[in-house]
N, C-alpha and C positions, 0 to 999 in steps of 0.2 A: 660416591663419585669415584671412577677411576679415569686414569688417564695409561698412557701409552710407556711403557718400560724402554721404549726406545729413545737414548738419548747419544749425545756423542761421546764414544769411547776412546780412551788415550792409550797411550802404549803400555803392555805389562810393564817394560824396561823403565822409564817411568815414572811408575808405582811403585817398584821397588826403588829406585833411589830416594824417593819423597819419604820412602816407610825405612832406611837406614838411618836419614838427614835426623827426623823423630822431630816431635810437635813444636819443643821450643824452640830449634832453631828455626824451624817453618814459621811459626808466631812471627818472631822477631822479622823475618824476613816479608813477611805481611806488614808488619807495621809500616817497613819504610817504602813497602807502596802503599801508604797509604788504608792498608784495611787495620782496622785500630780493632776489632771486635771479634776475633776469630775465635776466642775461645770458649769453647760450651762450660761456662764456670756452674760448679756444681756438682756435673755429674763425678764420677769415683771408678779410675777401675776396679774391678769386682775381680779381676782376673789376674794378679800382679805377677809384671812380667810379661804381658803381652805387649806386642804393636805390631798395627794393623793397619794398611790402607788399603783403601778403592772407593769405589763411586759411590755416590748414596740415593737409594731409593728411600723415599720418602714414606711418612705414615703421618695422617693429621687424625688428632680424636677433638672433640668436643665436648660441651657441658651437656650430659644428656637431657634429653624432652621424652619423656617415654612414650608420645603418639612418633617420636621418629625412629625411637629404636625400645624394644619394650625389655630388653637386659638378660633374657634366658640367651645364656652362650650359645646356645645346641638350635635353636626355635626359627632363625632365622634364618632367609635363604642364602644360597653357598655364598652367591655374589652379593650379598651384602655383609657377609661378613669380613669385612675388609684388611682384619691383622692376617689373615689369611692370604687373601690377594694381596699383599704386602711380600710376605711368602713367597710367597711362588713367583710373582713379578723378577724376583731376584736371580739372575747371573753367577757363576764362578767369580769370585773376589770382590762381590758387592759388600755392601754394608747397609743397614739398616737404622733410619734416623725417625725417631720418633718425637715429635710435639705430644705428651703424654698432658700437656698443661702442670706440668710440676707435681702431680700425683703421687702422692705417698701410699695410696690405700689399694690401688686398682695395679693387679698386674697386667700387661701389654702380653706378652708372654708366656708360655711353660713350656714343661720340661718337650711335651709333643710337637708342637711346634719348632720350637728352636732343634731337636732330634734331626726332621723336616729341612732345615734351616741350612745346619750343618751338611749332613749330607748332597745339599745340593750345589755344595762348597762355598756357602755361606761366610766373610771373612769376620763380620765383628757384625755388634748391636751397639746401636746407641740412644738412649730411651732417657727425655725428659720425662722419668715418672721411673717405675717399677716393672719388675718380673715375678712372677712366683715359681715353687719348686725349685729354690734355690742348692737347695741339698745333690738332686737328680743334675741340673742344670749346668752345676761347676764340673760335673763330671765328662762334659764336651767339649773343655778347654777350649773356650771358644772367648774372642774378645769382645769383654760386655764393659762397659759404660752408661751406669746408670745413677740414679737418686735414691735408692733402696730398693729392697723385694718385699714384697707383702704374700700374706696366705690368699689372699682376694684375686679371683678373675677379671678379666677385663672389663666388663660391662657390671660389675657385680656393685658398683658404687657408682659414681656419678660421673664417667665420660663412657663416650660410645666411639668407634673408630665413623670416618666422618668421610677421608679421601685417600687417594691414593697417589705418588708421584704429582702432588702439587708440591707450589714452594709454601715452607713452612715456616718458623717462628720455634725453633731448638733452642731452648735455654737462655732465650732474649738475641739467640742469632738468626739472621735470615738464611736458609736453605733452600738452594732448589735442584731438583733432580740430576744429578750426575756430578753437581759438584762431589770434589775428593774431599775423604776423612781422613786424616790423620790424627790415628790416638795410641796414646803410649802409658806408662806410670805418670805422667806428666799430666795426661790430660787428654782431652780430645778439641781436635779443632777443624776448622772449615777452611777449604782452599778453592775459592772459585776454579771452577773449570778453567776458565780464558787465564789463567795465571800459571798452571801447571806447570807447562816447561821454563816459563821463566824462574819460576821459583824454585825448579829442580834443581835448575844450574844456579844459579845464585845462591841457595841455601849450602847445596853442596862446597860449592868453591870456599863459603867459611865455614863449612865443616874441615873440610882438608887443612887451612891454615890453624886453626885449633888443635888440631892435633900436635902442629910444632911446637904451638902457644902451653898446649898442658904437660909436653915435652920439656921445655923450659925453664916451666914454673916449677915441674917436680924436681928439678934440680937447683930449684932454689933461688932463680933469675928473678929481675925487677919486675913486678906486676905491673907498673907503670909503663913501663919497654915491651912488653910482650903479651900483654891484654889491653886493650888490640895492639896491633903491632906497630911500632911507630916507624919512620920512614927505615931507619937503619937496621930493625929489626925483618924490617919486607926485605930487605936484601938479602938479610941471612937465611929467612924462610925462603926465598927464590932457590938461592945456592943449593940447602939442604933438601929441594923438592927434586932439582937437578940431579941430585945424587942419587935419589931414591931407584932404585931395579925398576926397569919397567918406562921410567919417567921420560925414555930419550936424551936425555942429557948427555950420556956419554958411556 
């Protein structure tokens, strides 16, 4: 089953701010609207030191049935092999989210593929389950979030890729096409689309006051006064933002 790679695109501008902000202040900034389960707990980046955002094409696999998919990689037609059309569905700065079902044994992935991947400016993976060719793999510096790699091809055990760009079930999270990933050393997590810019600005705005807050604290001030900041410390933060080049203030 596939569906349509067309969904609604946000601005580069954006993406990049959500991909400075970095996962846990995004989290946190989810929680207090309200979304308590953003984070894909499990996965690991593989890549440390990356972070990554854009939209997520999705990939769903299944328990295989062998009268629906009979396992030889190569045997099947173009259009059902569907990590493939996963592939290629993919956009400059997309990301890839896979429901792999928690797969330890079955790689979603190799080195040809993600090659593929990258080139088509591919920005991250992110795979409930495995990749293989990990050796080859890490050499595309490319942003992988996954549950392990194994020697084993995709179908070579016991899931089959199943759909394309539906919503999915990532690591006990609900995904659906075009929602943003944001993943870092931290983590990776899920940002409803319809929240984007709000979360751009909000996340942002406490990241900037952080910065004064760990300004502060290096110098030894009261964690209690300046994480968070309490009303007399918002002043000082005001003044001191004032101050800054750039800020208008003066």
């Amino acid at each position: 089953m596939t569906h349509s790679s067309q969904f609604e695109r946000i601005k580069q501008s954006t993406l990049d701010k959500l991909r400075a902000i970095g996962a846990a202040t995004i989290a946190g900034a989810l929680a207090q609207k309200g979304i308590r389960n953003p984070h894909l707990v499990g996965l690991c980046a593989f890549n440390a030191g990356k972070s990554v955002c854009g939209q997520a094409v999705t990939l769903q696999f299944m328990p295989k049935r062998e009268d629906v998919h009979w396992g030889d990689e190569y045997a099947a037609a173009p259009e059902r092999e569907l990590h493939r059309q996963a592939i290629i569905a993919c956009q400059p700065g997309d990301i890839v989210v896979v429901d792999a079902r928690g797969s330890l044994s079955s790689g979603v992935f190799g080195e040809m593929m993600l090659t593929s991947f990258k080139a088509r400016g591919g920005e991250g993976i992110v795979i409930d389950g495995c990749i293989r060719d990990f050796p080859e793999v890490k050499k595309l510096d490319l942003g992988l979030w996954l549950r392990g790699v194994t020697p084993n091809f995709h179908t070579q055990t016991d899931i089959f890729p199943h759909a394309v760009n539906v919503p999915i079930a990532c690591a006990g999270v609900f995904v659906v096409p075009g929602d943003v990933i944001v993943a870092d050393d931290d983590g990776a997590v899920i940002l409803p689309l319809a929240l984007a810019d709000t979360i751009a600005e909000t996340a942002a705005a406490k990241a900037e006051w952080e910065v004064f807050s760990r300004m502060k604290l290096e110098e030894g001030a009261p964690l209690d006064i300046y994480y968070p900041l309490n009303a007399e410390a918002q002043q000082e933060y005001q003044a001191w933002r004032r101050a800054q080049p750039g800020s208008g203030g003066g």
